[in-house]
SEBA-423047 format. One record per residue (C-alpha): residue in three letters; chain; x, y, z. Coordinates in Angstrom, 3 decimals. Example, Ala and Ser with C-alpha at 12.3 -4.5 7.8 and 13.67 -1.06 7.14 Angstrom:
BEGIN
<r><residu>ala</residu><chaine>A</chaine><X>12.300</X><Y>-4.500</Y><Z>7.800</Z></r>
<r><residu>ser</residu><chaine>A</chaine><X>13.670</X><Y>-1.060</Y><Z>7.140</Z></r>
END
This chain:
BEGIN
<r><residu>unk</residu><chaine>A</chaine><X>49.310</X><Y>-96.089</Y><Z>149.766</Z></r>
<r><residu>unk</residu><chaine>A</chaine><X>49.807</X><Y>-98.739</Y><Z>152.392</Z></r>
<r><residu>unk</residu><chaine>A</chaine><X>49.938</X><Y>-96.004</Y><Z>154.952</Z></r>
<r><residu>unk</residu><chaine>A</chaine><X>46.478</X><Y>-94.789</Y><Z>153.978</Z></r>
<r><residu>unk</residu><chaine>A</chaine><X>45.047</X><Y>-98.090</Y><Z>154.118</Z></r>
<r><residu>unk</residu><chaine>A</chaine><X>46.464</X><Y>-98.594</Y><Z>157.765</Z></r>
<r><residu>unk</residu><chaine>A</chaine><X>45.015</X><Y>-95.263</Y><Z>158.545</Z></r>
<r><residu>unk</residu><chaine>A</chaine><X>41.245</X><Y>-96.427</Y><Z>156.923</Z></r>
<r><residu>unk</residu><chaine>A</chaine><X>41.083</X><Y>-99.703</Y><Z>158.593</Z></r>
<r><residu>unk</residu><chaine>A</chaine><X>42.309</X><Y>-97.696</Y><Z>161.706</Z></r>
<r><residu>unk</residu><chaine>A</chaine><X>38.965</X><Y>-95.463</Y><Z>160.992</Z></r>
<r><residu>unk</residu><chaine>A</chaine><X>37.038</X><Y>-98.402</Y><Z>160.302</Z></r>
<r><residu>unk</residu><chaine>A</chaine><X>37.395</X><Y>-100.774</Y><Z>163.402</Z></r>
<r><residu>unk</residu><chaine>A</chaine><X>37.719</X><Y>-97.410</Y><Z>165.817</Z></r>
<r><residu>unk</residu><chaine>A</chaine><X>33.759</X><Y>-97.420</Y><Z>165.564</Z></r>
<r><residu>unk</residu><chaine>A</chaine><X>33.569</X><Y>-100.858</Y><Z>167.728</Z></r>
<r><residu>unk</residu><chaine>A</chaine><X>32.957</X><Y>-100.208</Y><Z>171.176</Z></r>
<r><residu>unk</residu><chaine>A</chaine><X>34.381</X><Y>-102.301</Y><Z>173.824</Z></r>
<r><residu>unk</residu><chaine>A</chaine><X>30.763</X><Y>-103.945</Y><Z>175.260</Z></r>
<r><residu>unk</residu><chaine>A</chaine><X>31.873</X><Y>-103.578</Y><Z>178.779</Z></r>
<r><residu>unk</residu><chaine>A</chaine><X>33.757</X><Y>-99.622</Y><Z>178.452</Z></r>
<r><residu>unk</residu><chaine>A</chaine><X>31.751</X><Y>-98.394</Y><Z>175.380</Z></r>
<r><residu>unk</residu><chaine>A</chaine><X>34.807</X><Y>-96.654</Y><Z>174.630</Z></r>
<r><residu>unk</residu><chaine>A</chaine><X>36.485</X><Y>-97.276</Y><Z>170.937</Z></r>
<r><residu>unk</residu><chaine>A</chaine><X>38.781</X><Y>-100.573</Y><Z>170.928</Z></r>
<r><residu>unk</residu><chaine>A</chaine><X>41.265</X><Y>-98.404</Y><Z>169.179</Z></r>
<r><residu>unk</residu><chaine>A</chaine><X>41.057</X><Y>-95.710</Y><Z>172.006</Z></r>
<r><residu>unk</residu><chaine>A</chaine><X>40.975</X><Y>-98.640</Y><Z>174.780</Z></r>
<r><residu>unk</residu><chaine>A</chaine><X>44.606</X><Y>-100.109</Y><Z>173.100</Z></r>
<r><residu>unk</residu><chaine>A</chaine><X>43.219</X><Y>-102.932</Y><Z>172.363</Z></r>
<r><residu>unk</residu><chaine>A</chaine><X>44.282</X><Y>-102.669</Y><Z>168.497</Z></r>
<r><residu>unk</residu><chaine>A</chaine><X>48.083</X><Y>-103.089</Y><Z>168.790</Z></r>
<r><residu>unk</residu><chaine>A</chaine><X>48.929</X><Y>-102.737</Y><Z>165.512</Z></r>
<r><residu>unk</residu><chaine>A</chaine><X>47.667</X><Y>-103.098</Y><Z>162.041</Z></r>
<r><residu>unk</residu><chaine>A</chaine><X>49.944</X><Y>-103.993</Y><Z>158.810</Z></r>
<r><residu>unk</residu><chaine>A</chaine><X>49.118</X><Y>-103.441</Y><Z>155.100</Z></r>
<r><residu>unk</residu><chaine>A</chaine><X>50.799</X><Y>-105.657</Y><Z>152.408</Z></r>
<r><residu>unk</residu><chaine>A</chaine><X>48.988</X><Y>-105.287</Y><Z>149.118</Z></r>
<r><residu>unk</residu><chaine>A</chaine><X>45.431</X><Y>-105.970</Y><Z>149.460</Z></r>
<r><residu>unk</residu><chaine>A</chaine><X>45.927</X><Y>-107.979</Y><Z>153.051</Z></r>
<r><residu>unk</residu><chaine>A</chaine><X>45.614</X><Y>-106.473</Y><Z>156.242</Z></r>
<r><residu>unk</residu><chaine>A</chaine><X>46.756</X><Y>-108.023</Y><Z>159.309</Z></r>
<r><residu>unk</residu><chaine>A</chaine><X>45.656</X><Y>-106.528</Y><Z>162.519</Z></r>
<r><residu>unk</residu><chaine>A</chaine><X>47.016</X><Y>-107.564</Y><Z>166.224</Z></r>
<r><residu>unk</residu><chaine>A</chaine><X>44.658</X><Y>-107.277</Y><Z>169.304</Z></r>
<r><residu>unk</residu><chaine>A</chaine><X>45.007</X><Y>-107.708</Y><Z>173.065</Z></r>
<r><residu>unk</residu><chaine>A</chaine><X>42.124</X><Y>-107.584</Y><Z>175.227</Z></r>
<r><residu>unk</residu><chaine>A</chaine><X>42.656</X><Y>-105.921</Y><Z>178.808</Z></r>
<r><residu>unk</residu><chaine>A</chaine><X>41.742</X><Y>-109.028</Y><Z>180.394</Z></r>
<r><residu>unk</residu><chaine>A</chaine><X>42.713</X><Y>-112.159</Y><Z>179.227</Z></r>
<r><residu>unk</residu><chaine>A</chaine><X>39.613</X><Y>-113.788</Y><Z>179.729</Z></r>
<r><residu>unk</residu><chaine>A</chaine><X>37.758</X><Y>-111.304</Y><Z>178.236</Z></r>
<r><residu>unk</residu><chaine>A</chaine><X>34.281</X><Y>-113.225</Y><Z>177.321</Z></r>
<r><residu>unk</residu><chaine>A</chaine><X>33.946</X><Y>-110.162</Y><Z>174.210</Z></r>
<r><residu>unk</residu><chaine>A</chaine><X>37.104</X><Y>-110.779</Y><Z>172.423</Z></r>
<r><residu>unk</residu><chaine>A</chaine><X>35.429</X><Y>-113.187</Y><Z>170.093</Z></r>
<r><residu>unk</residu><chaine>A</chaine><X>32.733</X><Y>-110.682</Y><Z>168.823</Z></r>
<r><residu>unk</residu><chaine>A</chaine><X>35.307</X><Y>-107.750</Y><Z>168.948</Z></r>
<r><residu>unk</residu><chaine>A</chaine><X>37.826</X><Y>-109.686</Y><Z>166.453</Z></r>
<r><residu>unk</residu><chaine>A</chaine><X>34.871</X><Y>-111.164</Y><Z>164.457</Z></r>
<r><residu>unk</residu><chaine>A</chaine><X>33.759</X><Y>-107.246</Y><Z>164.291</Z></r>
<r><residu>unk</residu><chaine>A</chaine><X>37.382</X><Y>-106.131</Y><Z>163.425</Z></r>
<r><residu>unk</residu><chaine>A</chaine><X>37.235</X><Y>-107.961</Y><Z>160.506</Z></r>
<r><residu>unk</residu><chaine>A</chaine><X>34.626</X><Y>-107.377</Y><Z>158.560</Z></r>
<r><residu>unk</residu><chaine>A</chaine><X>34.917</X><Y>-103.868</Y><Z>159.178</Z></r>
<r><residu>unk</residu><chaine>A</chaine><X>38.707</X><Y>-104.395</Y><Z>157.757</Z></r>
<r><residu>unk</residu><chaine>A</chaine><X>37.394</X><Y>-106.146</Y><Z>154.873</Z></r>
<r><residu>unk</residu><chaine>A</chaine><X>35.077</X><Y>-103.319</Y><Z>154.216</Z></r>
<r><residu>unk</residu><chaine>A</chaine><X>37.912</X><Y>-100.891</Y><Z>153.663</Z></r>
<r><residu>unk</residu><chaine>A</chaine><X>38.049</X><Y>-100.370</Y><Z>149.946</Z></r>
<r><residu>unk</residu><chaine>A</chaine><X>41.081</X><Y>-102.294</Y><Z>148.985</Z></r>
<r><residu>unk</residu><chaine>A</chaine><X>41.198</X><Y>-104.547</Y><Z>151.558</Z></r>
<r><residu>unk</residu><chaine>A</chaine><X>40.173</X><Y>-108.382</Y><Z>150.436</Z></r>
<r><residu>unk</residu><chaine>A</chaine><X>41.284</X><Y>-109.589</Y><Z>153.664</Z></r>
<r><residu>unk</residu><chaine>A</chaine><X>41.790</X><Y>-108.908</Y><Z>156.988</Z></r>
<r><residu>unk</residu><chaine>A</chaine><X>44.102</X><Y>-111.535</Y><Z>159.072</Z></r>
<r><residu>unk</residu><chaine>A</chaine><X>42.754</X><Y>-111.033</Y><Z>163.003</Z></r>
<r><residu>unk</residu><chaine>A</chaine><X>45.579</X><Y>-112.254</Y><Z>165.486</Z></r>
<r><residu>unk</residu><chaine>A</chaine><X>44.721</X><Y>-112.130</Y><Z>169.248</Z></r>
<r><residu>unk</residu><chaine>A</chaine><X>47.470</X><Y>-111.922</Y><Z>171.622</Z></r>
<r><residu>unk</residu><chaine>A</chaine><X>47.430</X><Y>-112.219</Y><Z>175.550</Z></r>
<r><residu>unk</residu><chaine>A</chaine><X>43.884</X><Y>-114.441</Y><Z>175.566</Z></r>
<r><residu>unk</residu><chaine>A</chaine><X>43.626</X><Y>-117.585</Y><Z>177.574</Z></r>
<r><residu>unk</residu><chaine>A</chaine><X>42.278</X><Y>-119.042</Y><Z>174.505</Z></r>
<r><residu>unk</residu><chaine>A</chaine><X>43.947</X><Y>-117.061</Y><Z>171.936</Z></r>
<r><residu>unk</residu><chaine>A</chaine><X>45.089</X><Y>-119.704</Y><Z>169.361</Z></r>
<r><residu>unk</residu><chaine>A</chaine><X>41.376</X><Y>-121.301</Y><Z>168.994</Z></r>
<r><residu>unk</residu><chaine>A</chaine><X>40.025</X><Y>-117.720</Y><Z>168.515</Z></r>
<r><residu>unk</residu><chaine>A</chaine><X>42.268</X><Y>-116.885</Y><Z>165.990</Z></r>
<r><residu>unk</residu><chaine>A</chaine><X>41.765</X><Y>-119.859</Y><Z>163.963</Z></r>
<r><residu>unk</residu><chaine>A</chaine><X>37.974</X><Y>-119.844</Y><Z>164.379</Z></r>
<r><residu>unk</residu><chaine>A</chaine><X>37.930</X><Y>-116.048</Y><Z>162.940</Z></r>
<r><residu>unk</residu><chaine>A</chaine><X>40.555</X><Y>-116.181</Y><Z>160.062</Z></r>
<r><residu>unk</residu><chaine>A</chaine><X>39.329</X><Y>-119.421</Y><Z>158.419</Z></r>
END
């Protein structure tokens, strides 16, 4: 069940473009990885660059379009390899 979940969220957050591409984040490899346990997701992202100006709207998107995924109650967004990484990730996942 977990896997389908992964697989929906996957589906979910692959619609959000990357503003300066406008090609999928998921296509783009900026979604490393996404985890299932239960009715948490946890999803990893690294922007290209790491001062990427976007990666604030693109993990704020991520996540509500993970916590629209029917079983999903909430979606943990970590961003990795971003000069200001640790403030984005605690402004998004409060």
């Amino acid at each position: 069940m977990s896997e389908d979940l992964v697989n929906d969220i996957k589906d979910a957050v692959s619609v959000i473009n990357d503003p300066h591409m406008g090609v999928s984040i998921v296509e783009m490899g900026i979604v490393q990885n996404i985890t299932v346990d239960g009715d948490q997701a946890e999803i990893i992202i690294k922007p290209t660059n790491p001062g990427c100006m976007s990666i604030t709207r693109i993990a704020a998107d991520a996540k509500i379009k993970a916590e629209s995924v029917e079983g999903i109650d909430n979606a943990k967004i970590i961003v990795e390899g971003h000069a200001m990484a640790d403030s984005i990730n605690e402004m998004i996942n409060r």
